[in-house]
C-alpha positions in Angstrom: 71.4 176.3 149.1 71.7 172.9 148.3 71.6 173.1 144.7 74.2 175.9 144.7 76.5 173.6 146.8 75.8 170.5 144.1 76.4 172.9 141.2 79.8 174.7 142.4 80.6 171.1 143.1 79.8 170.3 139.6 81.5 172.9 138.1 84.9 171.9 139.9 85.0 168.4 139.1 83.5 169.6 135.4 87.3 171.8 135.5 89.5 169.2 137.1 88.5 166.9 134.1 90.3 168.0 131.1 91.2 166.4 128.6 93.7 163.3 128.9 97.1 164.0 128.3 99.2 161.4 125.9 101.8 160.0 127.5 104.8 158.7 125.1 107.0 156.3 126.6 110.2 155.8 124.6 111.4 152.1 125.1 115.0 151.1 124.8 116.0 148.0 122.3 117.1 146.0 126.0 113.5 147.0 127.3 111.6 146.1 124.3 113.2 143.0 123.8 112.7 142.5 127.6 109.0 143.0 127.1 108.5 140.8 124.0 109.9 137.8 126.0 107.6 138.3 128.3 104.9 138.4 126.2 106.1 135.7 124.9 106.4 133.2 127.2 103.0 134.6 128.6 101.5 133.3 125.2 102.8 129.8 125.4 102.1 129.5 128.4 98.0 130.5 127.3 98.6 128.6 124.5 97.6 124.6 125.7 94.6 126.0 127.6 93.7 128.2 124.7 93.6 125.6 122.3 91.9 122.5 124.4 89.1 125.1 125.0 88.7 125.7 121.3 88.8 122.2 120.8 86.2 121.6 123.1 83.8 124.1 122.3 84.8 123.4 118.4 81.6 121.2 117.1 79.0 123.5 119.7 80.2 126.8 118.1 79.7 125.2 114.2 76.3 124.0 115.4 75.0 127.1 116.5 76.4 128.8 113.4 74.5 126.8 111.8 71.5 126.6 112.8 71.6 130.6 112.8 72.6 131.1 109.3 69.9 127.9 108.4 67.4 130.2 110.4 68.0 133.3 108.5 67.5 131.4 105.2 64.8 130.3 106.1 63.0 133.5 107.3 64.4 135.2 104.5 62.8 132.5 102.1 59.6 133.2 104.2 60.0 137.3 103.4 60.5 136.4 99.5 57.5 133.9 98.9 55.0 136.5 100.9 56.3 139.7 98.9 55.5 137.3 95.7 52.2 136.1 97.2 53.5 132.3 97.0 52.4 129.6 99.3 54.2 129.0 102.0 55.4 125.7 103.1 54.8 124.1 106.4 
């Protein structure tokens, strides 16, 4: 009975979901220009903060970069000289 119960119940919710419908919302020029200062002074305003974190975070970021791409290197060198049967340096 139970199952029955969960599977109509499934079923439903299975038909309520359809697909979503598009919605298309026509903007007027006063609107749109409305929005984009908005969005505009939202940017400036993100802006300082935006660009002292980058700042900070500048020289960590590089190093890690780094050191990644130094690490592939050097696993990829690794790969090469044990496919050729070289020696492998310490």
């Amino acid at each position: 009975m139970k199952r029955s119960i969960a599977l109509l119940l499934l079923v439903f919710l299975g038909l309520a979901c359809g697909p979503e419908e598009k919605v298309r919302i026509q903007l007027t020029p006063a609107q749109r220009e409305a929005y984009q200062d908005i969005a505009t002074a939202e940017i400036d305003s993100l802006r300082p903060l935006l660009d002292s974190i980058c700042t900070a975070t500048f020289e960590v970021r590089v190093a890690v970069a780094t050191d990644s791409i130094v690490q592939e290197r050097l696993e990829e060198e690794l790969r090469l000289r044990a496919r050729l049967g070289q020696s492998v340096p310490q």
